[in-house]
N, C-alpha and C positions, 0 to 999 in steps of 0.2 A: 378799357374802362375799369376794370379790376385795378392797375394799380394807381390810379388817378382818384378813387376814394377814400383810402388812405391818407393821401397828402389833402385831400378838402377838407378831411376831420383833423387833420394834425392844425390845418391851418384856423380854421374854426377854432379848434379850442385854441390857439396862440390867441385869438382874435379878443375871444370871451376872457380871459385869463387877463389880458394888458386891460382891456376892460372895467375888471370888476375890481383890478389891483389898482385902477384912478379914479374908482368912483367913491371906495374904503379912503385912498387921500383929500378927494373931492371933499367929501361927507366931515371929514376930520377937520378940515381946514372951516367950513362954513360953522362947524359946532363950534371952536374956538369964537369967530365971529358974533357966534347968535344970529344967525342968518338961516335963511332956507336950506332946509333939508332934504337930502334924498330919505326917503323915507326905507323903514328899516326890510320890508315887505322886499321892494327892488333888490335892496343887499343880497338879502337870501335869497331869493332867486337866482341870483347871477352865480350862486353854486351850483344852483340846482338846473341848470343849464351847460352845466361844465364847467365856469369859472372857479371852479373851491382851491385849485392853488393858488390865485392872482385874492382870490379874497382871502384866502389864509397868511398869504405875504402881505396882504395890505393890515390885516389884525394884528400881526405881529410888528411892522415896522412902523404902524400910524398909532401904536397902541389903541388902536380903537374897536370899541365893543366887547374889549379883552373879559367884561363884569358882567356878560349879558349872556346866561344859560344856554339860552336857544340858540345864539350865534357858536356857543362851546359846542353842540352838539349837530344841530343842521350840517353847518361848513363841513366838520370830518365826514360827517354822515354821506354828504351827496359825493364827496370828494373820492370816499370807497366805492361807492357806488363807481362811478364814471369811471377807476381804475379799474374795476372788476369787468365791467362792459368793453374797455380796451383791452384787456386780454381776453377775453371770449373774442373779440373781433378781429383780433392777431389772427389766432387759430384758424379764424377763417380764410383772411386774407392772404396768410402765409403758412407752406408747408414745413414742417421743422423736419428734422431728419431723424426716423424712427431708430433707435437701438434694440 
């Protein structure tokens, strides 16, 4: 069981990441249109659920939301966070070899 949650989180966040990296091209594509939008609330969530690389690739390659503070800040924000909590989570799941 031990090494089978590893690979649920690794695959989880691939999940949320592809995710929120086509929801940043979604959202780009329907604003060029003037069409329905995901609203900005969802965006940032999908960092704050693990997505903040797939929405920091989607900000930077869809140029979108590049002008919008909260999107500067939120994104890196959750994105340390959820790094920080995989290496805490390493250490648990794996032993490293003491020198």
């Amino acid at each position: 069981m031990m090494l089978q949650t590893p690979i649920i989180i690794a695959l989880y966040l691939l999940l949320v990441n592809i995710l929120a990296f086509a929801l940043y091209g979604f959202d780009k594509r329907k604003a060029k249109k003037k069409s329905f939008r995901i609203p900005e609330k969802t965006l940032l969530w999908m960092a704050r659920i693990g997505g903040g690389v797939g929405s920091w690739m989607g900000i930077m390659l869809f140029h979108h939301k590049t002008k919008h503070t909260k999107f500067k800040i939120v994104v890196p924000l959750w994105t340390v966070i959820w790094l920080v909590a995989l290496i805490l989570l390493s250490n648990y799941f794996w032993d490293y070899p003491s020198f």
